[in-house]
C-alpha positions in Angstrom: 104.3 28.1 -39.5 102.5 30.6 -37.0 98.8 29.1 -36.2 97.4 32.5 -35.5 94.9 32.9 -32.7 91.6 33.7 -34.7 92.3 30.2 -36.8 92.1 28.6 -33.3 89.0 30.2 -32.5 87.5 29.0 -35.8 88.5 26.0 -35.5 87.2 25.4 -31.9 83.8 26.5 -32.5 83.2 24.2 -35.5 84.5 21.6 -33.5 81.9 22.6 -30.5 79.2 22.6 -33.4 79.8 19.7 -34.5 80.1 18.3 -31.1 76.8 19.9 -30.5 74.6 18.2 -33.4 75.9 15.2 -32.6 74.4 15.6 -28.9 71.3 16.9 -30.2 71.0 13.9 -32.7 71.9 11.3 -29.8 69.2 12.7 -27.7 66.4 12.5 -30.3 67.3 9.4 -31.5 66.8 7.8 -27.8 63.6 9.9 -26.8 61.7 9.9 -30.0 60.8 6.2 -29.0 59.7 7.2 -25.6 57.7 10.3 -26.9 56.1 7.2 -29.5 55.1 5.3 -26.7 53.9 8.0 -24.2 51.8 9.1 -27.4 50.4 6.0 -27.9 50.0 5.2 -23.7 47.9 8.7 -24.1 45.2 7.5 -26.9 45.1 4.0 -25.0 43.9 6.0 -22.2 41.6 8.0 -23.8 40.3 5.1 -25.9 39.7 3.3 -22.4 37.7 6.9 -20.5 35.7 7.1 -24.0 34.7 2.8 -23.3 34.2 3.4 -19.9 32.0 6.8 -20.1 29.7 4.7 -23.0 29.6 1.7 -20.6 28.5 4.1 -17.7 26.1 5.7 -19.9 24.6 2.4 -21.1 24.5 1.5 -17.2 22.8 4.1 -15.9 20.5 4.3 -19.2 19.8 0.3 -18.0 19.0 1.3 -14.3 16.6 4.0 -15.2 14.8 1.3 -17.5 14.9 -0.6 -14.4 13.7 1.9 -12.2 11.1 2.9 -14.7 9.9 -1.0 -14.8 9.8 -1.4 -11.0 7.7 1.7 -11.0 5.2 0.3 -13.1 5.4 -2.8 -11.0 5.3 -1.0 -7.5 1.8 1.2 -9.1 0.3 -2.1 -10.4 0.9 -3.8 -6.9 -0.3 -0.8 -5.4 -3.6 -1.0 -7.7 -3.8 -4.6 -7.3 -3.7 -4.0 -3.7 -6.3 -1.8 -3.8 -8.9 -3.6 -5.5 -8.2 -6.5 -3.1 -9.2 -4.1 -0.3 -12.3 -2.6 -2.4 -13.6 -6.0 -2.5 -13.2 -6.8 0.7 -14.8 -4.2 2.0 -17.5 -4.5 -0.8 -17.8 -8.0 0.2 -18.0 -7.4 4.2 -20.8 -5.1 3.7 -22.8 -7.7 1.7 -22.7 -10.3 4.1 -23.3 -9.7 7.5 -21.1 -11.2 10.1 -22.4 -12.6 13.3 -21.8 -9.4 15.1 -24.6 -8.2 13.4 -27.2 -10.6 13.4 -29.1 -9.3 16.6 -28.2 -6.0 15.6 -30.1 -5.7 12.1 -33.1 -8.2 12.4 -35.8 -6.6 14.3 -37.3 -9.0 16.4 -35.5 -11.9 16.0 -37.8 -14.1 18.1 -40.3 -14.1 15.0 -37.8 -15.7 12.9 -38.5 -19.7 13.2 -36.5 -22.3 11.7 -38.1 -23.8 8.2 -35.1 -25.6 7.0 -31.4 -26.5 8.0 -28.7 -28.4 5.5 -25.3 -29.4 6.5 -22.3 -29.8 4.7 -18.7 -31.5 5.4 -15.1 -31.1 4.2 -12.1 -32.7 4.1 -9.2 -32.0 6.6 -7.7 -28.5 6.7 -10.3 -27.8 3.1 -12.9 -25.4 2.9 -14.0 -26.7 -1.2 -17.1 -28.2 -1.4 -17.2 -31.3 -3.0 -20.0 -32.8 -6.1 -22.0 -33.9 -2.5 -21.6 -30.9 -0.7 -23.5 -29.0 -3.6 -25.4 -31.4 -4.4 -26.8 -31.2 -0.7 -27.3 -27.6 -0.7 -28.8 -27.3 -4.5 -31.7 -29.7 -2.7 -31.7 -27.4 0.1 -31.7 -24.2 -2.4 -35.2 -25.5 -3.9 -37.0 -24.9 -0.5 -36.0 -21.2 -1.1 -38.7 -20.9 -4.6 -41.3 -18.5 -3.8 -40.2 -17.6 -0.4 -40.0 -13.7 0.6 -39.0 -13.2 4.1 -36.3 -15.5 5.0 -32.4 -15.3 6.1 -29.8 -17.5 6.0 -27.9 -18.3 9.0 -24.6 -20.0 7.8 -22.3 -21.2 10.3 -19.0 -22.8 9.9 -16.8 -25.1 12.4 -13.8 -27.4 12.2 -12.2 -29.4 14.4 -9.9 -29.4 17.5 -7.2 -30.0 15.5 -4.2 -27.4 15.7 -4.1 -23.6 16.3 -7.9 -21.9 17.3 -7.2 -19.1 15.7 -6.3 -20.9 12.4 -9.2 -23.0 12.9 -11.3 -19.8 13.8 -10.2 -18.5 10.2 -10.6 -21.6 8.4 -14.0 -21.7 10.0 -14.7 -18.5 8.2 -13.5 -19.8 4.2 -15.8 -23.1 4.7 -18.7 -20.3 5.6 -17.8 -18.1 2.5 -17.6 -21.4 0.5 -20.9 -22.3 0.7 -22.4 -18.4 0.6 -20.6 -18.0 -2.6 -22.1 -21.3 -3.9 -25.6 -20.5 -3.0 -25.5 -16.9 -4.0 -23.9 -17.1 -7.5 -26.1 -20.2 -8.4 -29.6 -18.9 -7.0 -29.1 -15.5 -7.3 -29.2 -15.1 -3.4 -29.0 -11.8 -2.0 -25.6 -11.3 -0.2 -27.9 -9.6 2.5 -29.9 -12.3 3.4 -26.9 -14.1 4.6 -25.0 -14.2 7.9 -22.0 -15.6 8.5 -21.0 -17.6 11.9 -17.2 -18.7 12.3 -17.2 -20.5 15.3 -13.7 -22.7 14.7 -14.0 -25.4 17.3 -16.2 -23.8 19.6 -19.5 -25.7 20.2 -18.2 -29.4 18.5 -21.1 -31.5 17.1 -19.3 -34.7 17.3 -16.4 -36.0 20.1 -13.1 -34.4 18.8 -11.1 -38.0 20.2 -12.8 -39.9 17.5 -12.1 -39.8 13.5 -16.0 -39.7 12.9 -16.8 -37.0 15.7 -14.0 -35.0 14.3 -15.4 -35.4 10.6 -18.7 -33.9 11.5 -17.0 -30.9 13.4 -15.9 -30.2 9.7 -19.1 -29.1 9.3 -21.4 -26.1 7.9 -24.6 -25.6 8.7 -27.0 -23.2 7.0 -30.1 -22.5 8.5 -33.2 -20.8 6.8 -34.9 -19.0 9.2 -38.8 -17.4 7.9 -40.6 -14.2 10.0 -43.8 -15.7 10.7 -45.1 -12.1 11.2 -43.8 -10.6 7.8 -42.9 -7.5 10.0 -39.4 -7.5 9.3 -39.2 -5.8 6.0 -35.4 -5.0 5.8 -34.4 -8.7 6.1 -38.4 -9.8 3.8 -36.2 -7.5 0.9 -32.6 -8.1 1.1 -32.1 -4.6 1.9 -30.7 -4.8 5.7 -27.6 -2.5 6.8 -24.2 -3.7 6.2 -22.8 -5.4 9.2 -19.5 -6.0 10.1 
């Protein structure tokens, strides 16, 4: 039998669709898996931007709390800071310092010495002890009635270790015994000035235990104008030294 030409054709292109399908078929069948996981590799990574971006938020929401806090912190330093300085400059101009002494009392020379106390502290202290205010409340009662009067309050240590850490600690043991006096008796911050000598001009023998004790020393002086000419120191009202 004759296969005629157009039966050949016919047949060839069914076999080149079949042929085809089958391809087609072949191809999805191995790269649907791969399109799966690419899929699911693409919402992994997407999951994992979206955890990080909420993790950065959260950290940079954290650091601005932080920031915020240390703010506040930094402002109540500052403030803290600043009434430190206010009342150190409030207390510098109530008590005189010994710079001032010759400078603010008009004619000194009439000021005579009615009474004198000492106290002593411990090594490297400047707290007074139940004595030490025991001494000055005996000294305090000499102060009933009296008008025209300053305090002369000078502190000293011994020759033990740095001058100008003794020089300094000079200074507290002289506060000490102005703050006692004043909040107690209702002193005058005015009438008092303040003499930190450190080690200068030693009392006792700074080789010895005992001369070294009494070096530890303050001395308050009360010092009375004998003329009653002196009214800015007679009132408590005297300019504020240094």
């Amino acid at each position: 039998m004759r296969i005629r030409p157009i039966h050949i054709a016919v047949t060839a292109c069914a076999l080149l669709s079949v042929t085809g399908c089958a391809t087609k078929n072949y191809v999805r069948n191995q790269t649907a898996p791969l399109i799966q996981q690419t899929d699911q590799l693409d919402q992994k990574t997407a999951d994992n931007n979206r955890a990080i971006h909420d993790v950065d938020d959260r950290a940079q929401a954290g650091i601005g709390k932080a920031q915020q806090s240390a703010d506040a912190a930094g402002q109540s330093a500052n403030a803290a800071q600043q009434s430190a300085t206010n009342a150190t400059s409030a207390a510098n101009d109530a008590v005189h310092r010994a710079s001032a002494l010759s400078d603010v009392v008009a004619g000194l020379d009439n000021y005579k010495q009615t009474g004198t106390v000492t106290v002593n502290f411990a090594f490297d202290k400047a707290v007074l002890t139940g004595d030490d205010r025991a001494e000055l409340d005996s000294f305090a009662a000499k102060l009933n009635g009296a008008s025209s009067y300053i305090l002369e309050v000078t502190g000293g240590t011994d020759s033990t270790g740095n001058a100008q850490y003794n020089y300094q600690l000079s200074q507290r043991r002289a506060d000490a015994v102005v703050q006692y006096l004043a909040s107690k008796y209702q002193i005058s911050p005015r009438r008092f000035y303040l003499i930190g000598i450190g080690e200068d001009q030693a009392v006792g023998d700074n080789h010895t235990a005992s001369g070294r004790a009494m070096n530890r020393r303050v001395t308050v002086q009360m010092l009375s104008n004998s003329t009653g000419t002196t009214t800015a120191a007679t009132n408590g009202t005297a300019a504020s030294g240094n």
